[in-house]
Backbone as JSON, one array per atom type, in Angstrom:
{
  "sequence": "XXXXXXXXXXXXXXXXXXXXXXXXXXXXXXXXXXXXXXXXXXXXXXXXXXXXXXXXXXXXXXXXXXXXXXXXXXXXXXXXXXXXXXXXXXXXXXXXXXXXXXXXXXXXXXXXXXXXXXXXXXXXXXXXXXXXXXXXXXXXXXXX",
  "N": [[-36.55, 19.02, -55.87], [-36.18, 20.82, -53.47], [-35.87, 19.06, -51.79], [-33.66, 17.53, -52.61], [-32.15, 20.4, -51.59], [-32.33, 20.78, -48.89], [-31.63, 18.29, -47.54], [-28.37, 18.83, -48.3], [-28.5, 20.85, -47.37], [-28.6, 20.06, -44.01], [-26.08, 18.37, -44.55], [-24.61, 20.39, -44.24], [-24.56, 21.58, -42.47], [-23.91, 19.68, -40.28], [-21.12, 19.06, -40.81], [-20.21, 21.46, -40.45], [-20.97, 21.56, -37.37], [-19.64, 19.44, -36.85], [-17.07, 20.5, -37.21], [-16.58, 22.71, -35.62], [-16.73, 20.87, -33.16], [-14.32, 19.7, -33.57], [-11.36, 19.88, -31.68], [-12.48, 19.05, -29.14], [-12.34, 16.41, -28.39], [-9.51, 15.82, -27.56], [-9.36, 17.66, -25.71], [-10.75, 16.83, -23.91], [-9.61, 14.94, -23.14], [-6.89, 15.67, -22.57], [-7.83, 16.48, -19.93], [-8.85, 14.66, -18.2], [-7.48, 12.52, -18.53], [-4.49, 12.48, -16.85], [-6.01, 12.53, -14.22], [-7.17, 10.43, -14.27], [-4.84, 8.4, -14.64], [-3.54, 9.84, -11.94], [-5.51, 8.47, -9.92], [-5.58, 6.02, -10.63], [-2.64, 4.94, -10.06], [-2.19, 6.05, -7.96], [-3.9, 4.31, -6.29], [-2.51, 1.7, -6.37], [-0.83, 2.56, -5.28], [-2.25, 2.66, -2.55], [-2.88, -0.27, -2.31], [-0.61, -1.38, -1.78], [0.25, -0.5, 0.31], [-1.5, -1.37, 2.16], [-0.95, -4.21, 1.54], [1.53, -3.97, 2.92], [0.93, -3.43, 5.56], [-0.06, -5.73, 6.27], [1.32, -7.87, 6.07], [3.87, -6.89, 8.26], [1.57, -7.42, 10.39], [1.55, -10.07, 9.81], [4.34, -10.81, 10.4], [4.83, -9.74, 12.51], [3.43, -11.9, 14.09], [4.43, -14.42, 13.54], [6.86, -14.36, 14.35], [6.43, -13.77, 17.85], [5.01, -16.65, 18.14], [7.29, -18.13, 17.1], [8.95, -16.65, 19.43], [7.57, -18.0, 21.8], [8.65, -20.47, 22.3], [10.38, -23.04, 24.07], [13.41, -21.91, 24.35], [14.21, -20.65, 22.77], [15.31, -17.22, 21.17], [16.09, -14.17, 21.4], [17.81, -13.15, 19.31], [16.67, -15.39, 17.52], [13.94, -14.41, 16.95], [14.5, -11.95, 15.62], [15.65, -12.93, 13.68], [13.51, -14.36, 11.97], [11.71, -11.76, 12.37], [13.09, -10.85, 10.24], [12.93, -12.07, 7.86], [10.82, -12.37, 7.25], [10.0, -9.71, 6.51], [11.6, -9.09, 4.57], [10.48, -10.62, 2.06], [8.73, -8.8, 1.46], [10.19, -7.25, 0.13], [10.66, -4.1, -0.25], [12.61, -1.21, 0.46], [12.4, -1.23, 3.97], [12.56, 0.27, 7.19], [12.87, -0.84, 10.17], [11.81, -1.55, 13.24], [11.96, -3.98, 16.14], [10.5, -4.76, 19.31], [10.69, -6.35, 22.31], [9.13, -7.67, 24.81], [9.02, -9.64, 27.53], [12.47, -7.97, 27.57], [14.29, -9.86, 27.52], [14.84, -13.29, 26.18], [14.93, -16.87, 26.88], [12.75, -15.6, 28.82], [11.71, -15.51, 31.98], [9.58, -15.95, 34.66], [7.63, -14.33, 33.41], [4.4, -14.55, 32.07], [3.44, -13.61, 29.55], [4.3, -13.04, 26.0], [5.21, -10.38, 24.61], [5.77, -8.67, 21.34], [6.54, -6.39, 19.17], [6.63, -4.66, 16.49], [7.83, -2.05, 14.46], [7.41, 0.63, 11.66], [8.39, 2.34, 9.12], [6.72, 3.55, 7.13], [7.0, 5.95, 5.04], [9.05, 5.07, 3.14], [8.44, 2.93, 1.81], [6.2, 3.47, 0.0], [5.24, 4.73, -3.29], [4.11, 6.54, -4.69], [1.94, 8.38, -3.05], [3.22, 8.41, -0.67], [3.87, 10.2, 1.27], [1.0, 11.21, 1.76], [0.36, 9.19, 3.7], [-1.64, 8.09, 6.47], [0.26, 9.34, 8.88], [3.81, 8.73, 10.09], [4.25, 6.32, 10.76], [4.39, 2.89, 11.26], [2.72, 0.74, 13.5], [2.79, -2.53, 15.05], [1.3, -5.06, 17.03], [1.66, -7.62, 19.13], [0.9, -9.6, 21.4], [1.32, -12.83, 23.6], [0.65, -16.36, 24.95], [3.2, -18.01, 26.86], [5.07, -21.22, 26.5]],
  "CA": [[-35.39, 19.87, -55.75], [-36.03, 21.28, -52.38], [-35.47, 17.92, -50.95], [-32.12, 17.86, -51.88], [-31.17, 21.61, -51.36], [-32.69, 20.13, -47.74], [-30.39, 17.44, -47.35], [-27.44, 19.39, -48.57], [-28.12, 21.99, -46.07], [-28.31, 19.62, -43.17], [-25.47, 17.73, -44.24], [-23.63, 21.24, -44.53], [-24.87, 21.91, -40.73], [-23.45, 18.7, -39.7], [-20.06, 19.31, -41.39], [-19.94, 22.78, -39.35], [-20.76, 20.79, -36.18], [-17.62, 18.51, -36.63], [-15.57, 21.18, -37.33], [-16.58, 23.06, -34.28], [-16.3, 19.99, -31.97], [-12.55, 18.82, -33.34], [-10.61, 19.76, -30.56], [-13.15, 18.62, -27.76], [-11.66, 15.16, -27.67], [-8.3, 15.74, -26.87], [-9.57, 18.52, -24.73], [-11.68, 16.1, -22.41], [-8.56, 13.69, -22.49], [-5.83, 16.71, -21.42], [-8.23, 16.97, -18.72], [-9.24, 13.8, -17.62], [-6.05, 11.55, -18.68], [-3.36, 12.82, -16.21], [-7.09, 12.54, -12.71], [-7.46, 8.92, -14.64], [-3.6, 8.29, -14.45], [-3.29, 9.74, -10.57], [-6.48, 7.47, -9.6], [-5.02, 4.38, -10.67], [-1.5, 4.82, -9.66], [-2.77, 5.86, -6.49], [-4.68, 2.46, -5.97], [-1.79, 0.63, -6.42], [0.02, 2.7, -3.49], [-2.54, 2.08, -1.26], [-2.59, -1.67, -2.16], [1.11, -1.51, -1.69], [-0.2, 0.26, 2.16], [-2.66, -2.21, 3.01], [0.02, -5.4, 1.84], [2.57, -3.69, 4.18], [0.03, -3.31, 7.09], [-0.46, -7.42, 6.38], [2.89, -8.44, 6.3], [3.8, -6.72, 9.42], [1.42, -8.07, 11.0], [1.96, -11.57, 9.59], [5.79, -10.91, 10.6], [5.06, -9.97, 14.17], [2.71, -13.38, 14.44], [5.18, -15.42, 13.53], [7.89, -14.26, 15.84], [5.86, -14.03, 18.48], [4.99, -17.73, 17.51], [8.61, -18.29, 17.6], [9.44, -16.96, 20.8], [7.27, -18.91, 22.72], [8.9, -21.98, 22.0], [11.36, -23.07, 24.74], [14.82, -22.09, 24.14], [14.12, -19.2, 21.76], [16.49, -15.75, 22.14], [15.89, -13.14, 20.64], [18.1, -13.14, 17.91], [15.73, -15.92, 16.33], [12.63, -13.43, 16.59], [14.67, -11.12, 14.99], [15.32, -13.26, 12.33], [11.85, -14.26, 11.73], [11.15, -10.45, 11.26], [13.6, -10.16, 8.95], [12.55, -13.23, 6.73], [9.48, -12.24, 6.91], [9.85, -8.61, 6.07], [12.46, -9.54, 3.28], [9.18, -10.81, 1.1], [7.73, -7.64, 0.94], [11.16, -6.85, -1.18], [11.02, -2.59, -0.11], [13.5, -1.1, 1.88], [11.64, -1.03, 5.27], [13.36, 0.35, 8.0], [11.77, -1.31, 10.96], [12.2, -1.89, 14.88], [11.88, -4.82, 17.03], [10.83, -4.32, 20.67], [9.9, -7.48, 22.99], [8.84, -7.38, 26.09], [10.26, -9.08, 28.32], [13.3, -7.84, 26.7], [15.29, -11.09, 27.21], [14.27, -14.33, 26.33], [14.03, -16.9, 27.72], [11.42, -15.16, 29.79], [11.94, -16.39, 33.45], [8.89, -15.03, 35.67], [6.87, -13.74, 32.64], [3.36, -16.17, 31.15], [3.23, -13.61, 28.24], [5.38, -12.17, 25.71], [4.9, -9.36, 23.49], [6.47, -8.28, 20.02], [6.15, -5.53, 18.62], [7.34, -3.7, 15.0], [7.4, 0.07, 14.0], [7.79, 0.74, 10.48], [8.69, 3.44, 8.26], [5.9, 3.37, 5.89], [7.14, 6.67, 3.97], [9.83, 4.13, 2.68], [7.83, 1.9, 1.04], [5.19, 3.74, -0.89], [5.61, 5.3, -4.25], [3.57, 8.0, -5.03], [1.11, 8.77, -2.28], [3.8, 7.88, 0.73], [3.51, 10.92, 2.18], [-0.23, 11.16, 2.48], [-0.25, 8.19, 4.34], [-1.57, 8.69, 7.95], [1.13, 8.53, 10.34], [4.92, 8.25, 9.1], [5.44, 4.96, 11.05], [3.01, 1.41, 10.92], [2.59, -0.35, 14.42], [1.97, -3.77, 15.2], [1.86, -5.76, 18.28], [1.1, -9.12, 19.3], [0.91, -10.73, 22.54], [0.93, -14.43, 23.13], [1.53, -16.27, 26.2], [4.91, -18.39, 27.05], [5.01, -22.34, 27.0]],
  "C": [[-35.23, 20.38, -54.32], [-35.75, 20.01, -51.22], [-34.3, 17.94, -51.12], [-31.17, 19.42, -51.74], [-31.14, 21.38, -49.26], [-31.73, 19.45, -46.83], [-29.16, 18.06, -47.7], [-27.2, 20.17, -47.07], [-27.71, 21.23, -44.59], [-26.87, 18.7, -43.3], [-23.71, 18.84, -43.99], [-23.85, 21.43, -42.74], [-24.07, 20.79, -40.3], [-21.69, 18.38, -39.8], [-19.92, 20.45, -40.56], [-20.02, 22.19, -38.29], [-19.66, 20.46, -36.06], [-16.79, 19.19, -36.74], [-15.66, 22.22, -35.7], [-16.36, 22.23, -32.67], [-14.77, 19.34, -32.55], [-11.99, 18.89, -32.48], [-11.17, 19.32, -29.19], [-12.5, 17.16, -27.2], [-10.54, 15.51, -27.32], [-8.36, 17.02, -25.96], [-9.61, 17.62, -23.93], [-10.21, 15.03, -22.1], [-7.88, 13.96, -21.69], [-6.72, 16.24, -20.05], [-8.28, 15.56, -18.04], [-8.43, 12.81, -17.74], [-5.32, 11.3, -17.52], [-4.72, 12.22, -14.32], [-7.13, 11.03, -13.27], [-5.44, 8.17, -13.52], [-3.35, 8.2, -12.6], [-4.48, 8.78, -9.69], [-5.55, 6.11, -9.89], [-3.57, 4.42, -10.27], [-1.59, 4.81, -8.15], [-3.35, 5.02, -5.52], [-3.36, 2.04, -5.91], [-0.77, 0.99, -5.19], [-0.73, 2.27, -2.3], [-2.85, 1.17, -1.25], [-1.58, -2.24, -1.59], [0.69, -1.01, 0.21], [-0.32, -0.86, 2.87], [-1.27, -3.69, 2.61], [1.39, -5.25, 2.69], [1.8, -3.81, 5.16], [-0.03, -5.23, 7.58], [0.85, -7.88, 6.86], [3.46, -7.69, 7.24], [3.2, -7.4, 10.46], [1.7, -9.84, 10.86], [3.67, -12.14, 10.31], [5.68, -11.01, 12.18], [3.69, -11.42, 15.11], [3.43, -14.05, 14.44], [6.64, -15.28, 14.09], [7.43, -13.82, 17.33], [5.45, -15.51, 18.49], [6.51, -18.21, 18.12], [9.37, -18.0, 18.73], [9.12, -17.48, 22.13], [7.96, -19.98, 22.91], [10.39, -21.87, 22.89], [12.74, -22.84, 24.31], [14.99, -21.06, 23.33], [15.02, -18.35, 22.12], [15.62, -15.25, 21.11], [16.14, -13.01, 19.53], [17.06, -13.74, 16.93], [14.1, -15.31, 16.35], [13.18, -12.6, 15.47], [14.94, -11.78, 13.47], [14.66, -14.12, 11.84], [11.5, -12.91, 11.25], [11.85, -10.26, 10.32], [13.5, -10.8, 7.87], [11.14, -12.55, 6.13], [8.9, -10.89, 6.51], [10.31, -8.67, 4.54], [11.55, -9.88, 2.16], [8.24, -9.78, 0.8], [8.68, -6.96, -0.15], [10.68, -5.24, -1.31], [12.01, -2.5, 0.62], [12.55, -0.08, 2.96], [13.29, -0.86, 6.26], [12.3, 0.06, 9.53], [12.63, -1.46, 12.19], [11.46, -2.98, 15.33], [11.57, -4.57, 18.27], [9.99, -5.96, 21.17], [9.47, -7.17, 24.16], [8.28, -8.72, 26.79], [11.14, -8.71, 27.44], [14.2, -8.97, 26.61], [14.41, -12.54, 27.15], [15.42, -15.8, 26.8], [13.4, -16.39, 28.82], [11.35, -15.9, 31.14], [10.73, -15.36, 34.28], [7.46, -14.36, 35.05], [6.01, -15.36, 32.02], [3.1, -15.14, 29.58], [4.53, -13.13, 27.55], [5.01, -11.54, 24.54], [5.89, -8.7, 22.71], [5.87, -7.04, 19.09], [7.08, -4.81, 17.53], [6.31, -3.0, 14.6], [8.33, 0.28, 12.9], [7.51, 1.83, 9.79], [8.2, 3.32, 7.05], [6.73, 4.35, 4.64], [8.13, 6.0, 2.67], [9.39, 3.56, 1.6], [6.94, 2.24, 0.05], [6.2, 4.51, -2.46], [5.38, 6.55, -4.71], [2.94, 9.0, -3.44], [1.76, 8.5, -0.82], [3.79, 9.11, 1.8], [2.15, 11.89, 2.37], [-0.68, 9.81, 2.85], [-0.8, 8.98, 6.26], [-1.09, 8.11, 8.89], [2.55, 8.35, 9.39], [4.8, 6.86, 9.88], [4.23, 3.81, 11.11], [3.45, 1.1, 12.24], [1.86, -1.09, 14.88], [2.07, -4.69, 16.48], [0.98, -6.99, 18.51], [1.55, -9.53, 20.46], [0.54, -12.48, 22.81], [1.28, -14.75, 24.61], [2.15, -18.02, 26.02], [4.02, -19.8, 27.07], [5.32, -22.32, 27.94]]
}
């Protein structure tokens, strides 16, 4: 008999437990749901960072690239960056600067390209704790 007044009792203790821990789960979730949530959303802005930082630079390689090549102007740098921005599919608001400023380049063996971009643009959540509102990239190359 005292075995099961035994077992009774502990299974009456264990029944009070569960009723004292019901609300702990959706406690710990409130809490930890919403720090889960801004963690991973937050990754995906600064993935979204770091594949803008790429493609910039990938953009000002390949017009740089392009204005070496005899006969080049400007215009076709510029649209090189804009092909090549256009694949990142945000609205970037970006600048061009060359240097020399005219091409063909008469007098000059290098030539340098450079784009300045308006990150806050592009992000989603976390765009304005990026560091720095603007991205710059530069590339020098020198002239055929």
């Amino acid at each position: 008999m005292s075995r099961i007044r035994a077992k009774a009792s502990r299974n009456a203790t264990r029944r009070k437990q569960r009723t004292l821990r019901a609300g702990t789960v959706a406690t710990e979730m409130a809490v930890c749901l919403p720090i889960l949530f801004m963690v991973f959303l937050g990754s995906i802005d600064l993935i979204r960072y770091n594949l803008l930082r790429n493609v910039i630079t990938h953009a000002t390689y390949e017009a740089a690239r392009t204005g070496i090549v005899k006969g080049a102007t400007i215009e076709d740098v510029q649209q090189v960056v804009e092909t090549e921005l256009d694949r990142f599919a945000a609205p970037l608001e970006y600048t061009i600067t060359t240097d020399p400023a005219v091409l063909p380049a008469v007098g000059s063996e290098t030539l340098t390209i450079t784009i300045t971009c308006d990150v806050r643009e592009a992000g989603w959540i976390l765009s304005d704790h990026f560091p720095g509102d603007t991205m710059q990239e530069s590339m020098t190359i020198q002239l055929e």
